[in-house]
C-alpha positions in Angstrom: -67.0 117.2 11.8 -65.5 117.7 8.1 -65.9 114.9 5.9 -62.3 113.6 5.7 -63.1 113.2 9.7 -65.9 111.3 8.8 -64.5 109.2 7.0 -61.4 108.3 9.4 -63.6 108.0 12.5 -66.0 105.3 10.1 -62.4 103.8 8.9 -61.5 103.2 12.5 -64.9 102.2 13.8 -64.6 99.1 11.1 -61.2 98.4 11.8 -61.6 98.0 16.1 -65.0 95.9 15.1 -62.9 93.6 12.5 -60.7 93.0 14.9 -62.3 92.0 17.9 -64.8 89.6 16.3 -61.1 88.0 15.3 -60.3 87.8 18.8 -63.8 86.1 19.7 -63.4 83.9 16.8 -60.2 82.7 18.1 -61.3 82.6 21.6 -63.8 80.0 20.9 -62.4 78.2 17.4 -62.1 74.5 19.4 -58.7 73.4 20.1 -56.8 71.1 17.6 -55.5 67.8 19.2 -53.1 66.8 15.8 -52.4 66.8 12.1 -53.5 64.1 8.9 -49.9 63.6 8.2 -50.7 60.7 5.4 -54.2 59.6 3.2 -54.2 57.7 0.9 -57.3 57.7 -1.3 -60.3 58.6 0.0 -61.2 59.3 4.1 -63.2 61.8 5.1 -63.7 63.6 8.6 -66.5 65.2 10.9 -65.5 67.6 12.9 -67.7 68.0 16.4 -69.5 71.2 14.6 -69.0 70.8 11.2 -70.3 69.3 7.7 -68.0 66.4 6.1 -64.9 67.0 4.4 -62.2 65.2 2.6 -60.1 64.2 4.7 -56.2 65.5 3.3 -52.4 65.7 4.7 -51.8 68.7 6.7 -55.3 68.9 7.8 -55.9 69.9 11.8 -58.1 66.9 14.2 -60.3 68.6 16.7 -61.1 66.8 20.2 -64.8 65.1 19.0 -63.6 64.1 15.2 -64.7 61.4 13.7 -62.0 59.7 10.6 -64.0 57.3 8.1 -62.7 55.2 5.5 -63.9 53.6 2.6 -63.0 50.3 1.1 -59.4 51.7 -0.1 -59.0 54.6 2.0 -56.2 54.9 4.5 -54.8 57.4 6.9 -52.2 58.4 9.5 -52.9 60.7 12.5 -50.0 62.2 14.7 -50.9 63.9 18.2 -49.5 66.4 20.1 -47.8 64.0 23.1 -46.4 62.0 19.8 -48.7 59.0 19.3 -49.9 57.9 16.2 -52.7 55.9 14.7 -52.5 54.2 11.5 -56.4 53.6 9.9 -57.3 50.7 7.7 -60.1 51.2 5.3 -63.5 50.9 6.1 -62.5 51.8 9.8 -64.6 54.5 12.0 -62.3 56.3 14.6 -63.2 58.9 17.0 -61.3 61.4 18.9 -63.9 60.9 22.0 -61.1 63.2 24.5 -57.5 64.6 23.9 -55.8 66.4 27.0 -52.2 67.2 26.8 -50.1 69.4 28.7 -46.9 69.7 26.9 -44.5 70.9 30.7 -46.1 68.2 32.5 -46.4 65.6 29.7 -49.4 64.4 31.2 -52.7 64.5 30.0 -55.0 61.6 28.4 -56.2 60.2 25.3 -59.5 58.1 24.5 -60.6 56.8 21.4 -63.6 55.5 20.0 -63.8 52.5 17.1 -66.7 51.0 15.6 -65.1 49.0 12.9 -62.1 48.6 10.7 -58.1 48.4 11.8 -56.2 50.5 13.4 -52.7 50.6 14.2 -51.5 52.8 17.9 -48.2 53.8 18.3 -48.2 54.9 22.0 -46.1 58.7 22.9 -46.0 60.5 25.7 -49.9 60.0 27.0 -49.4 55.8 27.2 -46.4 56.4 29.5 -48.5 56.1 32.4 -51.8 54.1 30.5 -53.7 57.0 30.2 -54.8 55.9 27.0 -58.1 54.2 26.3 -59.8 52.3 23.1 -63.6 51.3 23.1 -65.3 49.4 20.7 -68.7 47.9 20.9 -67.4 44.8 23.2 -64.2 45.6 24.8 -62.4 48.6 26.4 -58.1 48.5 25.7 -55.9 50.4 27.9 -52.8 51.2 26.6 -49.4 51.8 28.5 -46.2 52.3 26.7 -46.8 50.4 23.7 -47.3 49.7 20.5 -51.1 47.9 19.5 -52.6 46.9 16.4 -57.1 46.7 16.7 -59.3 44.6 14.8 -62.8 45.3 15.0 -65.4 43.5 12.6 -67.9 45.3 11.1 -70.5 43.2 11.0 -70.5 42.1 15.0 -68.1 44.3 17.0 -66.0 41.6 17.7 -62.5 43.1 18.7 -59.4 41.9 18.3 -56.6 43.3 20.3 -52.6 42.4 19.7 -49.5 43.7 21.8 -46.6 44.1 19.3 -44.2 46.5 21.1 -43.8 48.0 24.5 -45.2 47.6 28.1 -48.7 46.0 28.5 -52.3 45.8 27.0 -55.3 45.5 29.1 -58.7 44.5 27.5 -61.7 44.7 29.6 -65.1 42.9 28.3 -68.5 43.9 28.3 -69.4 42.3 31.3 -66.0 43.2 33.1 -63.9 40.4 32.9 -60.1 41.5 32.6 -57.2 40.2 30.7 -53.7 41.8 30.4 -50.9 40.5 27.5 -47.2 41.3 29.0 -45.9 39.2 25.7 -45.0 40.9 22.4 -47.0 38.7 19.7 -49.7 38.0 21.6 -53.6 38.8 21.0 -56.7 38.8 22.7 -60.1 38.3 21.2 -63.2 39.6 22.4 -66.3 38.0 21.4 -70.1 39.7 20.7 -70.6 37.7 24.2 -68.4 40.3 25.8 -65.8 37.6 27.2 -62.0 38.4 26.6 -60.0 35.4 25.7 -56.6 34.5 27.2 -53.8 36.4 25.6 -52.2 33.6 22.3 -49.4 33.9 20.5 -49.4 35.2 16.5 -47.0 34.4 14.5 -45.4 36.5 12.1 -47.2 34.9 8.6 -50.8 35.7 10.5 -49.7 38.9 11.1 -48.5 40.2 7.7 -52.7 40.4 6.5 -53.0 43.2 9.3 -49.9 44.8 8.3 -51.0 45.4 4.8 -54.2 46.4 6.0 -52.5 49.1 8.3 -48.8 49.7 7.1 -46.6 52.0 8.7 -46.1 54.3 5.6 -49.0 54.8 3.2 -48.0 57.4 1.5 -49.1 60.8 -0.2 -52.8 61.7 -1.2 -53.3 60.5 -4.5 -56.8 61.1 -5.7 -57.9 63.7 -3.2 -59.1 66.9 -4.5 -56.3 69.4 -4.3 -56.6 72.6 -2.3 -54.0 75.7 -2.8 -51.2 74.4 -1.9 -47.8 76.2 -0.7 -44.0 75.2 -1.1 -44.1 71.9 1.6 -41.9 73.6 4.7 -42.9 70.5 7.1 -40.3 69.7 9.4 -41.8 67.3 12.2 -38.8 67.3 14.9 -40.0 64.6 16.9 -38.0 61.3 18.5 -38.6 58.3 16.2 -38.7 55.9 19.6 -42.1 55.0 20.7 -40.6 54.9 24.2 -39.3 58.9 24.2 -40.6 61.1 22.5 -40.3 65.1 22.6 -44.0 67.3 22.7 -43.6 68.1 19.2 -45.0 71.2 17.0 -46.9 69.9 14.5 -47.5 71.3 10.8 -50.6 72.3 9.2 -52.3 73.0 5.7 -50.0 76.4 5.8 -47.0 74.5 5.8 -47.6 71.2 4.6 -48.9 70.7 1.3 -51.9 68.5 0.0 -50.0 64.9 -1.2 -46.9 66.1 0.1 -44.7 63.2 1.2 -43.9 62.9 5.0 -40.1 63.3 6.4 -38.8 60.0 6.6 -38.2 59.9 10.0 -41.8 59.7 10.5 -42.5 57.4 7.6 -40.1 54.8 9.3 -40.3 55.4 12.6 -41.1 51.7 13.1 -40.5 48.5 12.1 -43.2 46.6 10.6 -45.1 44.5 13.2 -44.1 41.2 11.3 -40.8 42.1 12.2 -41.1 42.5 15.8 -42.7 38.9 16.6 -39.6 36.1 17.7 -39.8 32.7 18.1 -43.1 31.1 20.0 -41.8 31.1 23.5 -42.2 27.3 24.8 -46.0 26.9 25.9 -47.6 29.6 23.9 -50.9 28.7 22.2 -51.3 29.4 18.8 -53.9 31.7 17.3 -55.4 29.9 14.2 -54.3 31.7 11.0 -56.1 33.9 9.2 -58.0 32.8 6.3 -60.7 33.9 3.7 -63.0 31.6 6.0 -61.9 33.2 9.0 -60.5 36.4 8.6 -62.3 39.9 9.0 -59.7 41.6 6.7 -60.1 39.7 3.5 -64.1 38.8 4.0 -66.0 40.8 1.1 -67.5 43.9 3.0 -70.5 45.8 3.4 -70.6 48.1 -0.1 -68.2 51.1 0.1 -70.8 53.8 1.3 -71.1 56.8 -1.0 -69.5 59.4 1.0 -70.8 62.2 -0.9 -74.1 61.2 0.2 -73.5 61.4 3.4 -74.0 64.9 3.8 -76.4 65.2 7.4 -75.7 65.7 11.0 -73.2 64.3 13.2 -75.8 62.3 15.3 -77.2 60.5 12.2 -74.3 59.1 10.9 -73.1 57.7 14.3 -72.3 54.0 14.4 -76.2 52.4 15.2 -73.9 48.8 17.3 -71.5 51.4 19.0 -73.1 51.0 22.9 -73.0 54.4 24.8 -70.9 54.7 28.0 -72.8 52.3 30.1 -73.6 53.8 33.7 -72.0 52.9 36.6 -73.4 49.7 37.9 -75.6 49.1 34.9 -73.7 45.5 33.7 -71.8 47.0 31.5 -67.9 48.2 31.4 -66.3 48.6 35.0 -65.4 51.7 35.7 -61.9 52.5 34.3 -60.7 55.9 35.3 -57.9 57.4 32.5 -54.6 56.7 34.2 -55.4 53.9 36.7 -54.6 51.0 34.3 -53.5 47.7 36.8 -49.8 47.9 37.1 -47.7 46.4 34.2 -45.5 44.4 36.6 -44.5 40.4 36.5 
């Protein structure tokens, strides 16, 4: 064999290798579940087999990610059914389970949070409440709406309000059930694992939560910048939380660190303030929120340093977030995804 031969056979030999450990890589690179389509400051993710990272817009969520934020930090999240979850600082939110099957439009969605606010705007997945939310002391199943979740840091206690859509069921620890049918209305559960009856918020309590989790925050001021190409975004998606479309959604390539998002995304809802009416005669009240009695505007732990906290997934997993209790054991009831009680009168 001459050496020009050589040389092509070698040439060839590197090219088929190259390309096959591009297939495997591809084969087995986990599955992305949606995008960071807003931060503001600074959030940071884990992925399931990965090292922290700054958390910036355009970024891909795997199935098994966990989103942190610090005292200032804020983020949006938008799936691949449509819904979207707005995170208040000093929040923990993990993507336990994402299954979508964009012909069908079925699928599920189950979330894990250990503290902070969060804001759920339901797509196509909460259609049929196949959408779940566990803290440390309550489990919220979600169909066709719109919820903002409190949790405290300190002692799990979890907040729950209803402030669009269909119905909001929160189970306890010990398996007591409630369900709120009424926009405006919230459900507390304690550290003793007992729901409370669903009461009425009125719009002044509700603007604290409302800053804390806005609809729009914004660019990514402050993140470090990677290479960044001409912003092509273009999210063609329904702006109803009712009907949306399975949408394509962008990614670093084509939308760029601190870009701003389409405005049809930044406004696709009112703020919650705005969607609360007049008590309806016999509502209860829920005390308003006060320095004295209000998670959101208690002085928090210290904002951790999150370059620090450079070590393995297991280790920096919330210490008061229970496991999945086993069946029978006390704890939650068994829930299946998708057989939330019916959200009839």
């Amino acid at each position: 064999m001459t050496t020009v031969a050589l040389r092509r056979y070698f040439l060839m030999t590197c090219a088929a290798f190259a390309l096959n450990t591009g297939s495997a890589v591809a084969e087995t690179a986990p599955g992305r579940v949606g995008v960071a389509t807003a931060v503001n400051t600074t959030a940071e993710s884990l992925p399931p087999r990965g090292t922290i990272r700054p958390l910036v817009v355009g970024l891909d969520i795997e199935q098994g990610e966990r989103i942190d934020t610090d005292s200032s930090g804020r983020a949006q999240l938008l799936f691949l059914d449509g819904s979207t979850i707005t995170i208040g600082n000093r929040a923990s939110v993990v993507v336990d389970d994402f299954v979508f099957d964009a012909d069908s439009r079925r699928g599920h969605l189950a979330l894990s949070m250990a503290r902070g606010l969060m804001r759920f705007i339901g797509g196509y997945l909460s259609k049929d409440g196949s959408v779940v939310v566990r803290t440390p002391t309550a489990l919220l199943g979600i169909r066709g709406a719109i919820v903002m979740i409190e949790v405290a840091p300190d002692t799990g206690s979890t907040t729950a309000t209803l402030l669009f859509g269909d119905s909001l069921t929160v189970t306890g620890r010990l398996g007591a059930v409630e369900v709120i049918r009424r926009v405006g209305h919230s459900i507390t559960v304690g550290v003793d694992g007992l729901p409370s009856q669903p009461r009425r918020i009125t719009p002044e309590q509700l603007k604290p939560l409302d800053q804390a989790a806005p609809n729009n925050i914004g660019g990514s001021p402050g993140l470090p910048l990677a290479p960044s190409p001409p912003r092509q975004a273009e999210l063609d998606m329904a702006v109803s939380a009712n009907a949306r479309p399975a949408i394509a959604l962008p990614n670093a390539a084509t939308l760029g660190v601190g870009a701003e998002v389409p405005a049809d995304i930044k406004n696709q809802v009112k703020p919650a303030a705005a969607m609360i009416g007049p008590a309806l005669p016999g509502s209860v009240a829920v005390p308003a929120f006060s320095p004295q009695a209000s998670s959101l505007v208690l002085p928090g732990p210290p904002a951790p340093d999150l370059n620090a906290l450079r070590m393995s997934r297991q280790d920096l997993q919330p210490s008061h977030l229970p496991d999945r209790p086993a069946a029978g054991s006390g704890g939650f009831p068994k829930l299946p995804i998708g057989h939330l009680p019916p959200s009839g009168p």
